[in-house]
N, C-alpha and C positions, 0 to 999 in steps of 0.2 A: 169328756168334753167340757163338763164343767167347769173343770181346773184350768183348763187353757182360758175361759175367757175371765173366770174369776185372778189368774195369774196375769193378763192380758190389762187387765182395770187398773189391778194394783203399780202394776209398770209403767203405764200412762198415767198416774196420781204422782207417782215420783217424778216423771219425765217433766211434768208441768212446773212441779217445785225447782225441781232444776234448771230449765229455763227462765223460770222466774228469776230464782237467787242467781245465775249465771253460774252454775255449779254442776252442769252435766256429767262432766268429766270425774269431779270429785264423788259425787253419788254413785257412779258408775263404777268404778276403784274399788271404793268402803262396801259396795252393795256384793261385788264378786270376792274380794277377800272375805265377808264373812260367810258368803256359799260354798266356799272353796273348804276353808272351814269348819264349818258344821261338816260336809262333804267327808271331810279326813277323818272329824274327831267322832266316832262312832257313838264312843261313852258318854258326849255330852248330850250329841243328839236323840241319845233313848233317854236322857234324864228329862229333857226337854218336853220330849215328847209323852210319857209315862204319866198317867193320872193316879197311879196308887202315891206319887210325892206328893200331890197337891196343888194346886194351882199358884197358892202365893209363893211356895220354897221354890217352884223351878221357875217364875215369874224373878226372883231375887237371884238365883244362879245364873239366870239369861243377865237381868242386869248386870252383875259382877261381871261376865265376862267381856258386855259392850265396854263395860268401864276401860278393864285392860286392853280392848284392842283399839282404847282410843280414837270413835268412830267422831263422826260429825253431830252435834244438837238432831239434827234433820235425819240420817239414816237412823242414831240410836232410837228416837221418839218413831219411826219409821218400821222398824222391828219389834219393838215393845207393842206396837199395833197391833204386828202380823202376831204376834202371840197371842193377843188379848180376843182377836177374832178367831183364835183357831186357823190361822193360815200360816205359819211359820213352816209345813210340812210342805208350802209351794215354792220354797225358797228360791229352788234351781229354775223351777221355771219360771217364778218373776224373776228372776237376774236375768234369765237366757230372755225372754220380751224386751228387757231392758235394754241389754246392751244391744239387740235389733233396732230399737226405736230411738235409742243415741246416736247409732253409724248412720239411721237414715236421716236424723234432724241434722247430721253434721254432714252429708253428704255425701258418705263412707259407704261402699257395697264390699262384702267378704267374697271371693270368691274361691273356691276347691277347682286346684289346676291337678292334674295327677298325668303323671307321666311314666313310661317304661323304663326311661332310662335316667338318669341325675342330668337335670339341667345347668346349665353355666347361671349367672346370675344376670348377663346381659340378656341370655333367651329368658328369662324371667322379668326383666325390667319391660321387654319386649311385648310382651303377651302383657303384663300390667297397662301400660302405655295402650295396646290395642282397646282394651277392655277398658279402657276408663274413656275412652275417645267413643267407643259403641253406648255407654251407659252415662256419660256425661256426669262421672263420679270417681271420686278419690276410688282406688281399689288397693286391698290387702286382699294378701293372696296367702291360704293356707296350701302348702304342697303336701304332696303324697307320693309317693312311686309304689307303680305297679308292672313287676316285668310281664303280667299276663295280656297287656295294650300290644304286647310287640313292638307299636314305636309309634310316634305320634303323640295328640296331648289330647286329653279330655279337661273343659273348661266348665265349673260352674259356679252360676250366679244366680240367687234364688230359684225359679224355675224353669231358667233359660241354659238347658245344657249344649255348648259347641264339640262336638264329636267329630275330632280330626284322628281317630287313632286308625291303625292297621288293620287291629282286629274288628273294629263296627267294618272297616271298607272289606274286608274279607269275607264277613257276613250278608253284606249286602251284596256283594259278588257274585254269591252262593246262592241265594232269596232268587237273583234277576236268571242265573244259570237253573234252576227248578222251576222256573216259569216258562223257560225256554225264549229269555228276551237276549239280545244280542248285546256282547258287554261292548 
């Protein structure tokens, strides 16, 4: 619990910097490329992380490598932080805060459509178009498919789920038939 809100702090210190310098977008970018990463590079992240190196040789190998991935003044000084505090091991979860609290200063909601079957792209502009008219927001829609809905579409958006699928209405069919209520 701690880490979510000490990850939560650090996300919102960035977001403000960003706003400030008008640079959301770019901090947002530089901050998931190097989560992504450390994410991949295993080897660097145990050297990183490893206190038998030392504090100042893996303090100069994190620099070196901000060097090469040619970040911003404002993320590098940003990272060097999260090392210097011992939080560099919350990386994914301030980026995942981060890029929540960018979509929402920018008026952007994610949403998980998942469907049974492959959607056309016009029934996806469709259901985007619904959804940003119910939430008065840009929407990006991450897709899924699942042949186990049978047909229909399950929609969500933080913690507002629309459940149009076959299988919820089959269950609920079932629920009202064991009660002995009249479908």
């Amino acid at each position: 619990m701690k880490n979510m809100s000490v990850s939560r702090r650090y996300a919102r210190a960035l977001l403000i910097l960003g706003k400030e310098n008008d640079q959301v977008d770019l901090y947002g970018n530089e901050l998931d490329r190097f989560s992504q990463m450390i994410a991949r590079e295993s080897e660097f992240r145990q050297v990183i992380a490893n206190p038998l190196y030392g504090a100042e040789r893996r303090k100069m190998i994190l620099t070196q490598v901000l060097e090469k991935m040619n970040l911003s003044m404002v993320i590098n000084s940003f990272l060097q932080l999260l090392f210097d505090k011992r939080r560099l091991s919350f990386i994914d979860s301030i980026n995942e805060f981060y890029q929540r609290l960018a979509d929402e200063y920018k008026g952007i909601a994610r949403a998980g459509l998942i469907s049974a079957t492959d959607l056309s792209s016009d029934a996806v502009d469709q259901i985007r178009s619904a959804l940003s008219k119910m939430t008065g927001k840009q929407i990006i829609i991450d897709f899924e498919q699942d042949p186990g809905l049978i047909g229909g579409v399950v929609a969500k958006i933080g913690d507002l789920v629309l459940d149009g699928s076959i299988k919820t209405q089959l269950l609920s069919m079932k629920e009202s038939i064991k009660r002995g209520e009249s479908i």
